[in-house]
N, C-alpha and C positions, 0 to 999 in steps of 0.2 A: 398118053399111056392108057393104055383097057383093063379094066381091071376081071381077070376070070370070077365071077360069082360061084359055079359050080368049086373050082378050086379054095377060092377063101370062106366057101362053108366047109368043107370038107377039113380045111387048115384050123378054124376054129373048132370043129369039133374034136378034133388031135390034141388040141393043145386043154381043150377043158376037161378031157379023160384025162390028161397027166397030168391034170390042179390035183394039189391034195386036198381034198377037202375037211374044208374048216373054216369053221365059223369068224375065225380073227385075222384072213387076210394070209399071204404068204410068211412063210418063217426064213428068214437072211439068214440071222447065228445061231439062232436057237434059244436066243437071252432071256428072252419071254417065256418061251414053254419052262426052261429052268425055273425061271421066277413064278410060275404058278404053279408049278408042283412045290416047292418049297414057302409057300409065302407064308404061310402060316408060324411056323417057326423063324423066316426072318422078319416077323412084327414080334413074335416073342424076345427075340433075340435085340431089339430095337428095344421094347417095353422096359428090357433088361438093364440099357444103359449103354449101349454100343451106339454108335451114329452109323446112317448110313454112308458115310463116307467108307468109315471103317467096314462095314458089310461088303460094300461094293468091291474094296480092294480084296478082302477075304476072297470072292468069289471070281475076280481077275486072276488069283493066284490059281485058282482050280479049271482056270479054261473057260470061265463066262466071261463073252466080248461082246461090243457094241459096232456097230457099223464096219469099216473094212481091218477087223483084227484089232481094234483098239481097244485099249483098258477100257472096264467099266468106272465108270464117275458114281457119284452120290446120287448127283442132279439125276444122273440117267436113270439110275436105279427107280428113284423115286418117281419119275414119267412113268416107268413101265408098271410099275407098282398101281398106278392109280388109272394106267390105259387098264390093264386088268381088272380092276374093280368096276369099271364102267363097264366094261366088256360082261363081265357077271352081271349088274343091274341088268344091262340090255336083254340077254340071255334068258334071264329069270322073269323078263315081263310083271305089268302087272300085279299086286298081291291080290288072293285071291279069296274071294269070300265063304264061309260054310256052305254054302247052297250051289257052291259050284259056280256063281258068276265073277265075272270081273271087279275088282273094285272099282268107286269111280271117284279118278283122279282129278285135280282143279290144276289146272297148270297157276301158277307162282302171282302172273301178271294180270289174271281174274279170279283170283281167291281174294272174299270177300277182307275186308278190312276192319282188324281189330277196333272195338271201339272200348271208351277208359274202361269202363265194367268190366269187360272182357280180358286186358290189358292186365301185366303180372303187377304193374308197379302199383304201392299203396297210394290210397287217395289221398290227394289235396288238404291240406288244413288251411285254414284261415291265419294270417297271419296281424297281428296285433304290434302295434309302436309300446316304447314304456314310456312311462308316465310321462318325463321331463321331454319326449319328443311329442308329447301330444298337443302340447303348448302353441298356443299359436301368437307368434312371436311377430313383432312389425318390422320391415322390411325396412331397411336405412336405403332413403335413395342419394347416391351420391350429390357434393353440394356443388349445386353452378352458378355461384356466384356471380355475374358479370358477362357472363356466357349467354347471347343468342342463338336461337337455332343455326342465322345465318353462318354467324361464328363457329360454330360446330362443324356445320357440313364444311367450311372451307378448309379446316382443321386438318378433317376427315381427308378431304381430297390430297391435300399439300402432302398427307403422309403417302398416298400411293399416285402421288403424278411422276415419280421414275416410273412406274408399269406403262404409263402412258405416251410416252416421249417415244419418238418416229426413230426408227435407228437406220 
């Protein structure tokens, strides 16, 4: 099969004049554009004591749906809630300094590493035995009476020669 070139530029550039554009990809329901015009009052409305379960079904009763005409869910609410906040980080770039430049950022995995000084926790104290554990006490070693090493080890073995036996 040939593919026309002149044709399939001509087809993409048809189809890119009738992208609406925007910055957040194609809109399927509408869920999202909803959700960012309102989000601010449903984080107030969240802050308030509602769940977003409860939110989400509120706003299924009113016509916001998720994929092919389904109720909106909690879980879903809450993706699109936080796709939208990334979508504003993104957007918003950068914070930017007085003087008009950039600031400069460290990503996460090469910013330098707190050391204790710097560190929120209080420092170390030393810590101290009482008195009656400061004692230094003699050691009972058990008595073996009668006992040879060799006695010992065979002891020893006899108690784990089932591990040992060929099955």
């Amino acid at each position: 099969m040939k593919i026309d070139f002149k044709r399939l530029q001509s087809d993409v550039e048809r189809r890119k004049l009738a992208r609406v554009s925007s910055s957040h990809g194609r809109a399927k329901t509408g869920a999202t554009a909803v959700i960012r015009e309102v989000l601010t009052e449903l984080e107030r409305m969240h802050a308030e004591g509602a769940t977003w379960t409860e939110i989400a079904e509120a706003l299924s009763a009113q016509g916001v749906t998720q994929g092919n005409n389904k109720p909106l869910t909690g879980r879903r609410l809450t993706a699109l809630i936080h796709n939208i906040k990334i979508q504003e980080k993104t957007l918003l770039g950068p914070p930017k300094l007085a003087d008009g430049e950039g600031a400069k950022t460290v990503p996460p995995s090469r910013s330098p590493r707190l050391t204790r000084r710097q560190d929120a926790r209080p420092a170390k104290q030393s810590l101290t035995l009482s008195a009656d554990l400061n004692e230094i006490r003699p050691v009972k070693q058990p008595r073996m009476d009668g006992f040879d090493e060799e006695q010992l080890r065979r002891n020893e073995f006899n108690r784990h020669a089932h591990l040992l036996k060929k099955r």
